[in-house]
Wavefront OBJ file of the C-alpha trace (Angstrom):
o trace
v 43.891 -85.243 -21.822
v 41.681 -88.079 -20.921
v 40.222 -88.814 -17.296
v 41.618 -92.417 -17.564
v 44.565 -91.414 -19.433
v 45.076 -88.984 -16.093
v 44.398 -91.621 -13.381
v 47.354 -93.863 -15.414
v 49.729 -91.524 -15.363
v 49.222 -90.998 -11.789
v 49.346 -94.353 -10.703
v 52.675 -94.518 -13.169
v 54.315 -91.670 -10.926
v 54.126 -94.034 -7.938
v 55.829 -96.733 -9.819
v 58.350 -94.417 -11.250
v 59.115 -92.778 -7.206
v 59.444 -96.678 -6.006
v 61.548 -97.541 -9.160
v 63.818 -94.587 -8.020
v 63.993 -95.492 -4.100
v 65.113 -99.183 -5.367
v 67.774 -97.458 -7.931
v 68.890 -95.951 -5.007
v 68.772 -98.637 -2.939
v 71.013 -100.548 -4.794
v 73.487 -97.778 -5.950
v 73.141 -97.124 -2.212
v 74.562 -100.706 -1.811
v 77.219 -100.544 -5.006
v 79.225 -97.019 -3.916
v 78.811 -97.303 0.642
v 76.556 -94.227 0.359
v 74.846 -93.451 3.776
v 71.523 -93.179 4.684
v 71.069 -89.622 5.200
v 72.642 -89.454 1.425
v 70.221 -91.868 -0.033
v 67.129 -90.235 1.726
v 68.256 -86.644 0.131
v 68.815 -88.376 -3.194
v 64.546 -89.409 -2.756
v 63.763 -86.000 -1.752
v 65.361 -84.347 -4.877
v 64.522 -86.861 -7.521
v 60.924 -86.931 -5.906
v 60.572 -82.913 -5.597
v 62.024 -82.095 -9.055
v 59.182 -84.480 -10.507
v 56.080 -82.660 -7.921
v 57.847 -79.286 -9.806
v 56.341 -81.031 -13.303
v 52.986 -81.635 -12.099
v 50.995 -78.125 -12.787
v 51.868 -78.535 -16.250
v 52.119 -82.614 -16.571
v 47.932 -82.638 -15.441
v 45.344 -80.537 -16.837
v 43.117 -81.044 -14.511
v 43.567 -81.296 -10.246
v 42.062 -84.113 -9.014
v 44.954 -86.616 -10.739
v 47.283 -84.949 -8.505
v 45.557 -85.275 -5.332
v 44.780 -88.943 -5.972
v 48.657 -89.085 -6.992
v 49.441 -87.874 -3.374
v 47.100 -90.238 -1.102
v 48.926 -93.362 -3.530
v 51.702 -91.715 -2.291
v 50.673 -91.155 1.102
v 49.030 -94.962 1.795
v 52.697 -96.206 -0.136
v 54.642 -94.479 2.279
v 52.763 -95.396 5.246
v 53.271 -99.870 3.805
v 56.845 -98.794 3.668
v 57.051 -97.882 7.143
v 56.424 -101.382 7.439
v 59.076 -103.151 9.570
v 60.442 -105.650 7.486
v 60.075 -102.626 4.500
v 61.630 -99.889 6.142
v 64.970 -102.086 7.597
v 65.874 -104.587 4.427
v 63.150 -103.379 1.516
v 63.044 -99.662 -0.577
v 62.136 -98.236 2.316
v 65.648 -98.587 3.903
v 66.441 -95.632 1.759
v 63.761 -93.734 3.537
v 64.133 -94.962 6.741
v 67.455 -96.287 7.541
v 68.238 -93.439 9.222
v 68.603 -93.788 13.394
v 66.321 -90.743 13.874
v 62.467 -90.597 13.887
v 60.921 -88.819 10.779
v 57.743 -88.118 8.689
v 59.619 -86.510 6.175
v 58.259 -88.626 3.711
v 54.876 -88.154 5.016
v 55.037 -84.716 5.076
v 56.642 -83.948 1.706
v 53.501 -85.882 -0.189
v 50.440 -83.500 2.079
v 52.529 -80.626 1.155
v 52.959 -81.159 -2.802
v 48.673 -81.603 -2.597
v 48.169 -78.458 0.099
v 50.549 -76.346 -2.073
v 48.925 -77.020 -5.651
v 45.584 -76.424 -3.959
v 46.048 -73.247 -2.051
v 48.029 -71.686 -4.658
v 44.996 -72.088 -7.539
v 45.889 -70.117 -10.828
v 49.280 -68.982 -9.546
v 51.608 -71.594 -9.852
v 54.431 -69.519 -8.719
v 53.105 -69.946 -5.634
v 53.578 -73.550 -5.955
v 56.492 -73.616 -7.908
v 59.207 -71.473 -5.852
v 58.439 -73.163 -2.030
v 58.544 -76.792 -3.602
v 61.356 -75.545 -5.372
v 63.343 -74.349 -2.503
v 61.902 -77.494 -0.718
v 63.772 -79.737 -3.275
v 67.320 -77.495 -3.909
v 67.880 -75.346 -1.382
v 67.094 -78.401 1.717
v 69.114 -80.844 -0.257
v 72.306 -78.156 -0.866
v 71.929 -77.069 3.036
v 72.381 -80.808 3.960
v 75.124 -81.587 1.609
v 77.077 -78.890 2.255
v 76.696 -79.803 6.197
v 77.829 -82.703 6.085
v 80.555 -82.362 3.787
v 82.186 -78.763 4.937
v 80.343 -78.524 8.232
v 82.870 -76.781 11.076
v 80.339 -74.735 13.495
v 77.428 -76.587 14.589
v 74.416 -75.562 16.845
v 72.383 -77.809 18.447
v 68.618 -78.989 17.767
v 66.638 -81.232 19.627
v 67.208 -84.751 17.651
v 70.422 -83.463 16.487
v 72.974 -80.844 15.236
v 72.770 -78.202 12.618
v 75.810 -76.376 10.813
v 75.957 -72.689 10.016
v 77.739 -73.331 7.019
v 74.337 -75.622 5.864
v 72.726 -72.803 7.081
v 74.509 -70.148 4.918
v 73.964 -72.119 1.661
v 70.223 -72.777 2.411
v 69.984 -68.647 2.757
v 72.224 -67.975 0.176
v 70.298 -70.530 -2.594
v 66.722 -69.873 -1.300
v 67.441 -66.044 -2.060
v 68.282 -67.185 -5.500
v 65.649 -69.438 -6.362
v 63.491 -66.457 -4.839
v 64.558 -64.031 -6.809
v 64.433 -66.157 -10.241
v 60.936 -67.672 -9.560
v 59.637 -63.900 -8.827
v 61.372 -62.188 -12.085
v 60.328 -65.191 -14.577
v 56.927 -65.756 -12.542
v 55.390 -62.024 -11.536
v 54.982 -59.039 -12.499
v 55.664 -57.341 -8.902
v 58.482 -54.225 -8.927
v 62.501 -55.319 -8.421
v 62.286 -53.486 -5.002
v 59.420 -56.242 -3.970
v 61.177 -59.093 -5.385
v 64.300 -57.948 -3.537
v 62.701 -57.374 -0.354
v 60.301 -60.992 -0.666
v 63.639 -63.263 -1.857
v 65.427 -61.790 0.975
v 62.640 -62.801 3.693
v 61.575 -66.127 2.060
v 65.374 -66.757 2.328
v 65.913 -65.900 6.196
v 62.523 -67.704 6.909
v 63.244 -70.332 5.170
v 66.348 -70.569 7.136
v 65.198 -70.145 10.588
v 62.657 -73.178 9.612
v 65.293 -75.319 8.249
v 67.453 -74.558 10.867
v 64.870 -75.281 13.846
v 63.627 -78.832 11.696
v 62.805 -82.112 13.949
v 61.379 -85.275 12.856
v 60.590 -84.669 9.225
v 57.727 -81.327 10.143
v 60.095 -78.669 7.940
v 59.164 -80.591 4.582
v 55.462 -79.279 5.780
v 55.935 -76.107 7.415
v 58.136 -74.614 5.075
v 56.377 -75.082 1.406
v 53.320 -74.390 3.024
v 54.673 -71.240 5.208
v 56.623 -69.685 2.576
v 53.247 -69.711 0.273
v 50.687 -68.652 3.040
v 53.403 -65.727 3.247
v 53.645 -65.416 -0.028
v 49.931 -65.165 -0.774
v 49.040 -62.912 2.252
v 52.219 -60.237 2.145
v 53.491 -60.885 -2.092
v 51.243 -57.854 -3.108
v 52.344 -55.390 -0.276
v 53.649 -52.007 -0.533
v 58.366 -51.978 0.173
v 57.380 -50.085 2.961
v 54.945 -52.785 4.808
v 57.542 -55.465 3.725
v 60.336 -54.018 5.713
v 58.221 -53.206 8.625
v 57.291 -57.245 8.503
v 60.670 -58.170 8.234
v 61.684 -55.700 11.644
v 58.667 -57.593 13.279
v 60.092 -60.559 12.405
v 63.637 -59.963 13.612
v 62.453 -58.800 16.656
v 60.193 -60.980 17.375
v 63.065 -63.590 17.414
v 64.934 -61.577 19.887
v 62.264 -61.296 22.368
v 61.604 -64.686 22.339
v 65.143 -65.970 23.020
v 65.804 -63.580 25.618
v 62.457 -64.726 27.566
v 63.218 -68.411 26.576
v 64.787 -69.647 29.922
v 62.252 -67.279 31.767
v 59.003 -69.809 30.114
v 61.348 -72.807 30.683
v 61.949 -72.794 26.627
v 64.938 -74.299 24.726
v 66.339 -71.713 22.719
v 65.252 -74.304 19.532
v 62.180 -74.477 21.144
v 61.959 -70.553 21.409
v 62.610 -70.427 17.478
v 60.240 -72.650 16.917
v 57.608 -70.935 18.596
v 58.459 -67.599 17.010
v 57.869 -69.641 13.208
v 54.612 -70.440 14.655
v 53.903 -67.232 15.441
v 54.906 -65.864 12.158
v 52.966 -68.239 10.625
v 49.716 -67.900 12.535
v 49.842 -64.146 11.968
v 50.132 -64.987 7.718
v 47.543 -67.515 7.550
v 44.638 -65.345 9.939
v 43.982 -62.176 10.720
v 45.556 -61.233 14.521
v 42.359 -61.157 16.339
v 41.646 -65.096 14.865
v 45.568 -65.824 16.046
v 45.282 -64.557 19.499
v 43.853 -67.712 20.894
v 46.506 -70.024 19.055
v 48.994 -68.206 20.471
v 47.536 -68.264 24.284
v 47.652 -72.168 23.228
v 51.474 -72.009 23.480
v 51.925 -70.183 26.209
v 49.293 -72.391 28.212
v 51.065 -75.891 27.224
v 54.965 -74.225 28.676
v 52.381 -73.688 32.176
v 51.234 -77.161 31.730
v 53.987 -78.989 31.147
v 55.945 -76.888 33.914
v 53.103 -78.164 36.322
v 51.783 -81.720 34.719
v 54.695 -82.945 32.318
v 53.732 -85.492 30.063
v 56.358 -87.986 28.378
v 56.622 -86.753 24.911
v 60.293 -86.041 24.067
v 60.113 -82.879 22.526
v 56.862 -81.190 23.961
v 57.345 -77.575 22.929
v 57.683 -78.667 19.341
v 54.853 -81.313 19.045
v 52.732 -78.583 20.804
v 53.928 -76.060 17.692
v 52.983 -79.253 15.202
v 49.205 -79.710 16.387
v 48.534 -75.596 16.315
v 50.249 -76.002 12.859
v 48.471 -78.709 10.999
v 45.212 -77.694 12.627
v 45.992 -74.161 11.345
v 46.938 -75.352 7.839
v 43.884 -78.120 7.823
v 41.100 -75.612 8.449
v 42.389 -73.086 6.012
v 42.127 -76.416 3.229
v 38.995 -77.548 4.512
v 37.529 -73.502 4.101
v 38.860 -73.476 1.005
v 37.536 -77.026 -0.422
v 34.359 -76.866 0.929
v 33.693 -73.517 -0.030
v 32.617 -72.158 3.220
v 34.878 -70.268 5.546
v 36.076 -72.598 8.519
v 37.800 -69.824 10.734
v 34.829 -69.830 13.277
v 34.876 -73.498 13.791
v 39.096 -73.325 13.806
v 38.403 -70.841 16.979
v 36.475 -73.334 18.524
v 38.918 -75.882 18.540
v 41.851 -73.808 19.579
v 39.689 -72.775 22.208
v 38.794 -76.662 23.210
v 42.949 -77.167 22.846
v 43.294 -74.267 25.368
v 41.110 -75.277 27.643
v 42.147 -78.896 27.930
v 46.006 -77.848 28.471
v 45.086 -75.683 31.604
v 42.913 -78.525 33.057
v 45.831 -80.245 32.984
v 47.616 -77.496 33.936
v 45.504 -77.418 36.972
v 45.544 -80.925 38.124
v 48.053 -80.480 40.871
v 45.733 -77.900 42.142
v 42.595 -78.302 45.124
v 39.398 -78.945 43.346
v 37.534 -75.910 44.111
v 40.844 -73.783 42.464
v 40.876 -76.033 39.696
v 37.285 -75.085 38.940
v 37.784 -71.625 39.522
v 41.221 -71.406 37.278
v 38.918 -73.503 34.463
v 35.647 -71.035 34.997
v 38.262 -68.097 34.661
v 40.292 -69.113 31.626
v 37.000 -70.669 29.971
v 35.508 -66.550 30.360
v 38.171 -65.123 28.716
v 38.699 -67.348 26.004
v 34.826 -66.874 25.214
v 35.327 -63.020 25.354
v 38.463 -63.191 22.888
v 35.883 -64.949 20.799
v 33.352 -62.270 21.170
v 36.161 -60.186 19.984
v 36.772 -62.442 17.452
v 33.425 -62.255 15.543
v 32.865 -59.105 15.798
v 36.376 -58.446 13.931
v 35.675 -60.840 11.816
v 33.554 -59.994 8.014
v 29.957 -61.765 7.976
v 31.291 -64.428 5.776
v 33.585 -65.603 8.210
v 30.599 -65.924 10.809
v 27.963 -67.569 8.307
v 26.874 -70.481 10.714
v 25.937 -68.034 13.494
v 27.237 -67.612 17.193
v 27.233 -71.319 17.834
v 27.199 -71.144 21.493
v 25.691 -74.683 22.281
v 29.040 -75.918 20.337
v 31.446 -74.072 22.015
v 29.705 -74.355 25.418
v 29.665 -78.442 24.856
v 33.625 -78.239 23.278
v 34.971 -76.471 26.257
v 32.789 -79.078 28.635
v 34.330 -81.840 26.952
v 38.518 -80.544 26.887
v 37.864 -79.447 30.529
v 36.091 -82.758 31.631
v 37.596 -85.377 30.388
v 41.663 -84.202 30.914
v 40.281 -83.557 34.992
v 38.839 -86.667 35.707
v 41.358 -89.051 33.469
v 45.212 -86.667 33.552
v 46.548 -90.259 33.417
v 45.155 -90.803 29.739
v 47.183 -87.369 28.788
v 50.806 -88.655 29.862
v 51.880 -90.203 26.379
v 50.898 -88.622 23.051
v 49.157 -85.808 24.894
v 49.079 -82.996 21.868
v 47.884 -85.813 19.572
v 44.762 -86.784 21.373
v 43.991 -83.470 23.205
v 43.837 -82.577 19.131
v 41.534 -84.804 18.538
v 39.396 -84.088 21.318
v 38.980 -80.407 20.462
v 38.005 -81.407 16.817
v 35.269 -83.924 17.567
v 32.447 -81.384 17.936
v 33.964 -77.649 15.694
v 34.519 -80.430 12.758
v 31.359 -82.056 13.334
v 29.006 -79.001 13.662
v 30.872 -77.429 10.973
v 30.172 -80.065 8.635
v 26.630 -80.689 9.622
v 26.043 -77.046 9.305
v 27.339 -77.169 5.507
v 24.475 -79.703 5.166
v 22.027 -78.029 6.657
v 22.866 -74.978 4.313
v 22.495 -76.782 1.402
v 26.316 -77.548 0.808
l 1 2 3 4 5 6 7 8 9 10 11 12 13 14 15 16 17 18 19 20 21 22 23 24 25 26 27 28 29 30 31 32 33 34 35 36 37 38 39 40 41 42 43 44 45 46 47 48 49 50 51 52 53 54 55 56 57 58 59 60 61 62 63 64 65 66 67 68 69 70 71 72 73 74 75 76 77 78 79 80 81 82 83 84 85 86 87 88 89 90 91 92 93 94 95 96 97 98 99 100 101 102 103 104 105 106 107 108 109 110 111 112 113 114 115 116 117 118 119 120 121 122 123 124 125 126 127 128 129 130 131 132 133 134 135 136 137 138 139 140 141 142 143 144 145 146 147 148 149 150 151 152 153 154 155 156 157 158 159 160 161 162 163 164 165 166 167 168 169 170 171 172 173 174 175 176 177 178 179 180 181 182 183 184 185 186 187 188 189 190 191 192 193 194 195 196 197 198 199 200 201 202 203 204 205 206 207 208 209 210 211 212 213 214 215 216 217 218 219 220 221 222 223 224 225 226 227 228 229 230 231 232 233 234 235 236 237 238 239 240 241 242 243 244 245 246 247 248 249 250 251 252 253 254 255 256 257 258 259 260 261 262 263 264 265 266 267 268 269 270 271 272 273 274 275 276 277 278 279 280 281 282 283 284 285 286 287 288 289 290 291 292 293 294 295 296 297 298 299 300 301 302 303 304 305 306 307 308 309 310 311 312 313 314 315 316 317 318 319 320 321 322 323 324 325 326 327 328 329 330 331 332 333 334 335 336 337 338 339 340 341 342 343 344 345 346 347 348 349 350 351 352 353 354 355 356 357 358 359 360 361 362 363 364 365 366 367 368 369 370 371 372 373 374 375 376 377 378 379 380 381 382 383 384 385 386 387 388 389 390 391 392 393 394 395 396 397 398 399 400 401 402 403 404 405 406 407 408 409 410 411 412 413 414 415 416 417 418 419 420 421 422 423 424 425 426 427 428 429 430 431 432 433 434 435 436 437 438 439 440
């Protein structure tokens, strides 16, 4: 197939997802059907068409450019007079905040990259994406009688139950048609995409699931799909557990028990995605934003889970980036974890004298450059190709610790958004710089 003939149907899918959200729109408008019903209605027509798109495009590239379209589309249709009267009323007439539809476009591109010549790795998480989100919604709303609550809403067990019950389905189908792994495997891997899959469905706010959970389920997929029954069912125990200890200790860290879930799916995820002694710093990131917003709240409704949401996407970015570029990112991804940390306990510390604010910054700063130390020497040589970089991580930590101490009042509103940002500036920079110094 032709380049151009490529690029046209690409910019023809756009047309065809807009012609849909106006069909919609005015069935919508014809038959009093909701806005929670029309926005579903998107989400399956649009993720039964991303299922086509391994085998509608020879080549890669048309997709991608098919999913920033998409992207800079969505983001016009957020547009007020778009999003309250236009097609985009069947995205966003509902009363709740969401970047579902933001979301669901980065992960169609981030799952047909990452899964490369496997395309059941793209097709069964987009696939329980599409069915199993859409059945655990309808069959909430519908025959919903126990509900549990989440932070910008409710949640039914029954929705719950049919999500679990269809994602061990499509599971199980995708692995028998797709693989050639044993029955015991496919047993034991349809079972645990199924109760992840769940507990991320379950613990959803503002849109992030259509993200975390295509994208989750095939980090998991590709780090544990080849592993011995044994080593499955000793991940699956961890997992259990795991949620256990964390909502018992929830009220202890000042947690939300939906907040306690949520951090346990980061967890899980972080420990896919990395090896433990690269997720060890991530993790010290949660724990250090529950001390600093205990301490130095900012305004942010949900804190715990926009704290998850930054780890996440700068987890899932790096891993693209590495895997794009060519050259392994992990390094620079510990530097700005690190930079994330240390900006959270400056403002942590703020309430605090100034001589114990330097000392609590001079002590947290040491460790996290000895879990580094750890860290690379753990790590294979590939993943330390651009050397020790201490002048980078000496100047990142300078900047997250300076700037939160002397402005806190710049960190009350958005305050996992632009601490994000301000522990990429310099690992991003250097890391690209140092790709063109290598001759990348």
């Amino acid at each position: 197939m032709s380049a151009p003939l490529q690029i046209a149907i690409a910019l023809g899918s756009v047309v065809v997802l807009l012609a849909l959200m106006a069909l919609v729109r005015r069935i919508a408008a014809a038959h009093d059907i909701g806005p929670e019903m029309q926005r579903k209605l998107v989400h399956i027509g649009t993720g039964l068409y991303a299922l086509t798109l391994p085998w509608l495009f020879p080549d890669r590239w048309p997709v991608y450019l098919l999913v920033a379209v998409t992207l800079v589309v969505m983001l016009v249709l957020r547009l007020p007079k778009l999003a309250t009267a236009g097609i985009g009323a069947t995205l966003h007439g509902v009363e709740r905040q969401s970047y579902g539809d933001l979301m669901l476009a980065i992960a169609v591109g981030m799952c047909l990259f990452l899964s490369g010549e496997q395309p059941w790795l793209y097709v069964l998480p987009i696939a329980i994406l599409t069915l199993a989100d859409a059945a655990a919604a309808l069959a909430g709303s519908s025959y919903g009688r126990k509900f549990f609550v989440v932070e910008d809403g409710r949640k039914s067990i029954e929705g719950s139950v049919v999500f679990f019950t269809l994602s061990f389905l499509i599971s199980l189908v995708c692995l028998m048609l797709m693989t050639p792994l044993p029955p015991v495997n496919m047993l034991l891997l349809s079972a645990m995409v199924a109760g992840f899959g769940t507990m991320v469905e379950a613990t959803s706010w503002q849109g992030f699931d259509n993200l975390f959970l295509p994208v989750g389920l095939l980090i998991f997929l590709f780090t544990h799909g080849h592993k011995d029954p044994l080593s499955l069912a000793v991940l699956a125990a961890g997992f259990a557990l795991s949620v256990i200890a964390f909502l018992t200790v929830a009220g202890r860290l000042g947690l939300t028990r939906h907040s306690a879930r949520v951090y346990v799916i980061a967890l899980f995820l972080l420990v896919a995605a990395t090896a433990f002694h690269n997720a060890v710093i991530p993790l010290l990131v949660l724990f250090i934003h529950a001390w600093a917003r205990s301490t130095n709240p900012g305004t942010a409704r949900f804190p715990d889970l926009d704290v998850v949401a930054a780890v996440a996407l700068i987890s899932f970015g790096s891993l693209v980036l590495g895997q794009a570029l060519g050259w392994n990112a992990v390094s620079f991804y510990g530097i700005a974890m690190m930079g994330l940390a240390t900006g959270l306990a400056a403002l942590a510390l703020t309430p605090q004298p100034v001589w114990a604010r330097v000392a609590g910054l001079a002590a947290i700063i040491a460790v996290l450059c000895l879990l580094r130390l750890w860290a690379m020497a753990a790590n294979p040589p590939a993943a330390n190709w651009s050397g020790p970089l201490r002048g980078v991580v000496l100047a990142s930590l300078a900047l997250c610790a300076f700037v939160p101490s002397l402005w806190p009042q710049l960190f009350r509103d958005r305050r996992m958004a632009k601490l994000s940002m301000l522990a990429l500036i310099l690992p991003l920079s250097a890391y690209l710089y140092a790709i063109a110094k290598a001759g990348g």
